[in-house]
N, C-alpha and C positions, 0 to 999 in steps of 0.2 A: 454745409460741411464745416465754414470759416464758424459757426456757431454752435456746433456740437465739440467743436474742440476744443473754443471756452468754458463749455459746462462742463469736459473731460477733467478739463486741468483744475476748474476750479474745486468740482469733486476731488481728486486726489489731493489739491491743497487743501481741502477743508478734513479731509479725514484721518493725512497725516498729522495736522498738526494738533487738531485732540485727540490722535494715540501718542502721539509723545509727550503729553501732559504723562502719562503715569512711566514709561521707561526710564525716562531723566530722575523723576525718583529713586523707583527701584536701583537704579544702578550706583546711584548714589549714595545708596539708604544701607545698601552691601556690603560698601567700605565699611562703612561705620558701626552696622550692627557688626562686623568681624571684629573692629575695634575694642568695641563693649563686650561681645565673649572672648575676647582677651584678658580683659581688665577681669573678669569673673572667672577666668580659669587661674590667672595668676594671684589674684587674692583671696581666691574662695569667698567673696561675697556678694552674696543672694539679692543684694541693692541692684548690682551690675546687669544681674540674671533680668529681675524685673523689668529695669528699662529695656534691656536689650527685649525681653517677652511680650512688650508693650509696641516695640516699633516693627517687630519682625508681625506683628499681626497688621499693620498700618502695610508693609511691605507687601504682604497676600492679598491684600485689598488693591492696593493699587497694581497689583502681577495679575492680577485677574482680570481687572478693568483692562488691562492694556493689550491681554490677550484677543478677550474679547475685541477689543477694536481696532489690533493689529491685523486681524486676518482677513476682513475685507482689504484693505491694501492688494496684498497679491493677489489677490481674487480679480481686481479689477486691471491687472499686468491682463487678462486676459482677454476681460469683461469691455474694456474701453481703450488697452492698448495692445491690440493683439497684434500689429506692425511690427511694434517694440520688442514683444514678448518673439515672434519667429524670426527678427532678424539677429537680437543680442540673445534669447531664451540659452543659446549653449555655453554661457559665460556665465550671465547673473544667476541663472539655476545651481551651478555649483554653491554659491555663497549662499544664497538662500537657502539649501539644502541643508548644507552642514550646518545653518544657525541653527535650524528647526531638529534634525536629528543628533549634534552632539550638545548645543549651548544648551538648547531650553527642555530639555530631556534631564539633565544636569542640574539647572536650577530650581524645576519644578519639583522634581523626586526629591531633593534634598533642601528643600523649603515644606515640603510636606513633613520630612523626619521632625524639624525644627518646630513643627505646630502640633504633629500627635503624637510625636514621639518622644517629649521629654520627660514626661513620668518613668518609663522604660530607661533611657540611659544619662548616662553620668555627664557630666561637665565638657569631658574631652570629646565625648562622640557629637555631643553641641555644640564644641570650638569647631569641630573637623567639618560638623553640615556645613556650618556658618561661612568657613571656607571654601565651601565648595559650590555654595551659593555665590559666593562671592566671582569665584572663579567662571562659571556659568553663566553669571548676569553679564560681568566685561566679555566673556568670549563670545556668549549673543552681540553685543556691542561690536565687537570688533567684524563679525563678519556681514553684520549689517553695514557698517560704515566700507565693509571692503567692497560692497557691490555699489555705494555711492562714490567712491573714490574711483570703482574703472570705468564709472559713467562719468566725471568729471578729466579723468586720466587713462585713455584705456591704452592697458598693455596686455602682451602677453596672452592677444587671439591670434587666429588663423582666420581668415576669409575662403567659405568653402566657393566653390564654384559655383552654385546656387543666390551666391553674396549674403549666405549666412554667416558669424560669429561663431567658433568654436573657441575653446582655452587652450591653449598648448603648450603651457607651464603654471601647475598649479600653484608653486613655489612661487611663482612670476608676482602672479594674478595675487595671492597673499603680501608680497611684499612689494608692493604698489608703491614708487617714491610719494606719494599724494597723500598713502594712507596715514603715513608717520605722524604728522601733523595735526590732520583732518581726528586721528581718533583720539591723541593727547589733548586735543584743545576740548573736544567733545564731553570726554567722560572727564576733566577737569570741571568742566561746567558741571556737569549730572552731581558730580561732590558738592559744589556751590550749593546746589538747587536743594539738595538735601540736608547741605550743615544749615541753611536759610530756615528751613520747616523744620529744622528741629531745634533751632533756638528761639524760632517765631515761637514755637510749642511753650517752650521755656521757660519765655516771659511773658504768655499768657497765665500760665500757674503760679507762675511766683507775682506779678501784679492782681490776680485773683486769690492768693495766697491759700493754695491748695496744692498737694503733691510735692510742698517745698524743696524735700532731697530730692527725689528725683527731677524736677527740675532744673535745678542747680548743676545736675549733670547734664541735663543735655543742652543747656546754655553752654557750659565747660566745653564739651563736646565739639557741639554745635559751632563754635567763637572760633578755635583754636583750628578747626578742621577748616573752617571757612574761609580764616584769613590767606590758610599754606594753600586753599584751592583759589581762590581770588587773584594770589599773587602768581600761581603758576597759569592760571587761564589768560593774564596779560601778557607774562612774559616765563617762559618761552614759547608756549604753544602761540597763544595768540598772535605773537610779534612773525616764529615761523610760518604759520599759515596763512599768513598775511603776503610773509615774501615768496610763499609758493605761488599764491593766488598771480602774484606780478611776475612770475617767470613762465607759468604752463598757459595761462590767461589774464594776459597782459588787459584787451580791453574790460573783463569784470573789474578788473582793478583802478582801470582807469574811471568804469560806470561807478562805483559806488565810493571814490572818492572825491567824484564833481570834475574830476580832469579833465575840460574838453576840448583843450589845447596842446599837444607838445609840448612841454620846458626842460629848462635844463635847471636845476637848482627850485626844485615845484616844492609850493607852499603846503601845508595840512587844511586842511580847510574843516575848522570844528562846528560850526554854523553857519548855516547858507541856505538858499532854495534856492534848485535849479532850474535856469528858463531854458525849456526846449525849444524857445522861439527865435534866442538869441545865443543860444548857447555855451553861457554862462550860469554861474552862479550868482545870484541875487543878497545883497545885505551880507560878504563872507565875514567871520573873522578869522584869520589863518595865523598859522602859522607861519612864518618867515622859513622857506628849503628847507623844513621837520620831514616833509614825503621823500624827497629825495635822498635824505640822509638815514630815517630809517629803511628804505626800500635796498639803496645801493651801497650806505653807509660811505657815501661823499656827499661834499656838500654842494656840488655842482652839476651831479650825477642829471642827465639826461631820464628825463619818463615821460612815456610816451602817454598821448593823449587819446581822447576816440577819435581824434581828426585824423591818427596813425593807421586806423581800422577802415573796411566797407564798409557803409551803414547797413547792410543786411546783417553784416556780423555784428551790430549792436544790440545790447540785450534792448528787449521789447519795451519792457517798461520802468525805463530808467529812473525816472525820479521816486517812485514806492522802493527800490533796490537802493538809490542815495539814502533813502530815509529808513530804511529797514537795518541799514548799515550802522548810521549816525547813532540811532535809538542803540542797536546793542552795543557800541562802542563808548554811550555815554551811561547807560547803565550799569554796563562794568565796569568804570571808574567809581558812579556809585556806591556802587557794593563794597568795592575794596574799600571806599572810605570809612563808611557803615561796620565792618570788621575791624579795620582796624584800630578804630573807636573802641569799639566793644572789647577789643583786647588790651588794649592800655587799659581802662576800666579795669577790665577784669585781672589783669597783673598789677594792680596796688590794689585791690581786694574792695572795688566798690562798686563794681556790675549789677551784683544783684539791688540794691537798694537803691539805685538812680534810675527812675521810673520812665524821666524823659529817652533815655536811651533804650529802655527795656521796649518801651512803645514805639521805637523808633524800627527795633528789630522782629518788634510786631508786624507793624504794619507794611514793611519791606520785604514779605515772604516772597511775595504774587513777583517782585522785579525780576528773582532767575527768569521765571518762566516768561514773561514776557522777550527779556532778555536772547534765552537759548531761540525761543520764536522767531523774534526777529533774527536773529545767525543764521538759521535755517533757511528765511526767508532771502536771505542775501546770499548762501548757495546755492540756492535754486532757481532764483531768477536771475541771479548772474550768469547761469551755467545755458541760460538761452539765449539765442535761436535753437540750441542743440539740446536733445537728449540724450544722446552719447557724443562729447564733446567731438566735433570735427569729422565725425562720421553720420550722423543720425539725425538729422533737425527735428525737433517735437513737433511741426506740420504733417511729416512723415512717419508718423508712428503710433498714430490715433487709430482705431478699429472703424474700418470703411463701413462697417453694416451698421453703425451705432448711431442715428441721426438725434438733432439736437432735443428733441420731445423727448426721448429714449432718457438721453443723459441728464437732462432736466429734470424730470422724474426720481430719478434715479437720488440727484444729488439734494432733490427736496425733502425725500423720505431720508437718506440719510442727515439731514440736519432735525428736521422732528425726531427722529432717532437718539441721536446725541445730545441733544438736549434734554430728552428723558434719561438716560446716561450719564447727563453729567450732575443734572438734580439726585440722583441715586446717590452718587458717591458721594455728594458734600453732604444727605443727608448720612450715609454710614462713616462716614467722617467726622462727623458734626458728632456722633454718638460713642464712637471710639474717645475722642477727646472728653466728651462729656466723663465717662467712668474714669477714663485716666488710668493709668499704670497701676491698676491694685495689686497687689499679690496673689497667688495662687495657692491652692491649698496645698500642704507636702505632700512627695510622693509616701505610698502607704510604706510601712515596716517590712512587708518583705520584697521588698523591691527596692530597699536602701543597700542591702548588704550586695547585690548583684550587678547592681549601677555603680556601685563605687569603686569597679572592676575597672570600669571602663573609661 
């Protein structure tokens, strides 16, 4: 059983974290195409329309892909975690629900208007999809991250007599003190990841000097959206989510910062490995009370260590969770610096013609995603021994009929799976980029004067 609940978990890690290769997009890509039919409703011009017609097809491509390979997920709440699923089922079912019947119902129908629908209408009924796209993609967002928020915080059930989960404030269960945080810092990222691929885009055309105006835009674009999403993914979200992490779950905070001491006045520790033999960190360089001062905002502030915790209450595999941490905390330093580069550049008016930097912003696409990965990687293994924090342990929530050949199986075909999956999309990717943003032919003559209604 101790080995079918390895292959459980490592299935659902392996399967979320290539469907959130295309969401983080998408949600990203939302902002910004709204952006860009903005810029084309307010100026009237057809350059705007383009690009925007060019990303919103990259947008369906990856809304597809993600579909596709968001829906084994739940399938498997069932298939390998049916504990989970009958003992929380009356809580995360609400959120789950409403993503599926009001977000993606919403995003999908009016991403459809947006690809076959614009011969047919005008500029503003393309502002208003693009909106409502937009609206759709965060509000899937948000109710997905609200059913991870009441598994990391849960509020606002009822424990039936049976020791089932019900909700008993739907209000509650929406405004989850965890969730604030957890979904600002999120979809801050999903904008990175997207202003990242479309200025990667950018200077790939313009150092292949091809599609040069449009280019030039979605570098602009891209630079400008990246740096306000960089700076807000350190501070505030990231800095808030950070001091939630040390108030509702003091030892994650303690695991993925190397703390495994009590202090008072505790140092940052930027580089290190840690020995679980001696239980320390190896080689650090710290920071002199930087933890303590950002955590309590005193410089003598008292944080607690894991030595403060049980060891059964320690997460399982601390050092991948120290290093999943460090990785996206020193990535997104990266990034920011990488933008904010590119925006001085680009505010004295020499972005486009410094190639070292265009290829800088090249080959810096792939870091979001690494990035959001590793984040991901450090809620979720922080958040164990438990699958619903303090009530639930992930030992206990595994499906008892599922033995380890079963989930083996299981988790083999989905990696052959995805890997022809994931070959697909870089080739229809690889092809999209290839043609580039052409124009489209006008719509016909008697369908100007009726669209222009609208």
């Amino acid at each position: 059983m101790a080995s079918a609940l390895l292959y459980d978990r490592l299935q659902f890690a392996t399967t979320a974290t290539f469907h959130y290769l295309f969401p983080q997009l998408t949600m990203g890509l939302a902002l910004l195409l709204l952006y860009l039919r903005s810029r084309a409703l307010w100026t009237g011009d057809e350059h705007y329309q383009q690009v925007a017609r060019f990303w919103t097809k990259i947008f369906a491509l990856s809304f597809a892909f993600g579909v596709v390979t968001g829906i084994p997920l739940e399938f498997q709440f069932g298939t390998n975690w049916a504990k989970f699923s009958n003992f929380a089922g009356g809580v995360i079912g609400q959120t789950l629900a409403m993503e599926g019947m009001f977000a993606f119902f919403l995003e999908s129908s009016f991403l459809g208007l947006l690809l076959f629908g614009e011969r047919r209408f005008g500029p503003r009924v393309q502002w208003f999809a693009a909106l409502m796209l937009f609206l759709g993609s965060w509000l899937s967002g948000y109710f997905i991250l609200a059913t991870n928020a009441w598994m990391q915080h849960p509020v606002a059930y009822t424990v039936a007599d049976d020791g089932r989960l019900f909700v008993n404030s739907l209000s509650g269960l929406l405004t989850n003190p965890w969730l604030f945080w957890q979904y600002a810092h999120n979809m801050t990222a999903a904008v990175v990841t997207a202003s990242f691929a479309m200025a990667a885009l950018g200077a790939l055309y313009l150092l292949s000097d091809q599609h040069v105006a449009h280019a030039k835009t979605c570098l602009r674009t891209g630079v400008v959206a990246g740096t306000i999403a960089c700076a807000l993914m350190i501070f505030p979200t990231g800095h808030g989510n950070a001091k939630q992490v040390f108030e509702y779950q003091p030892v994650k905070g303690a695991a993925f910062e190397g703390l495994f001491r009590t202090e008072r006045g505790a140092g940052l520790i930027l580089v290190g490995q840690p020995n679980m033999e001696t239980m320390t960190v190896d080689n650090p360089l710290v920071v002199p009370r930087a933890l303590s001062i950002l955590v309590y905002e005193q410089l003598w502030a008292k944080v607690k260590g894991l030595d403060a915790f049980p060891r059964k209450d320690w997460p399982d595999n601390l050092p991948l969770l120290y290093y999943a941490y460090h990785i996206m905390a020193g990535l997104g330093t990266i990034l920011v610096a990488v933008m904010a580069l590119a925006l001085l550049l680009l505010r004295r008016g020499r972005l486009f013609t410094t190639k070292p930097v265009l290829w800088l912003l090249m080959l810096c696409a792939p870091f979001p995603y690494i990035a959001t990965t590793a984040g991901w990687m450090t809620t979720e293994l922080g958040r164990q021994p438990w699958l619903v924090y303090g009530l639930l342990r992930t030992s206990e929530g595994a499906s008892p009929l599922v033995h380890s050949g079963n989930a083996l199986f299981t988790l083999l075909g989905f990696l052959g799976l995805y890997l022809l999956l994931g070959l697909l999309f870089l080739f229809l990717i690889a092809e999209m980029i290839r043609h580039g943003p052409a124009p489209v032919n006008h719509r016909p003559a008697d369908h100007a004067t009726t669209s222009s209604v609208y």
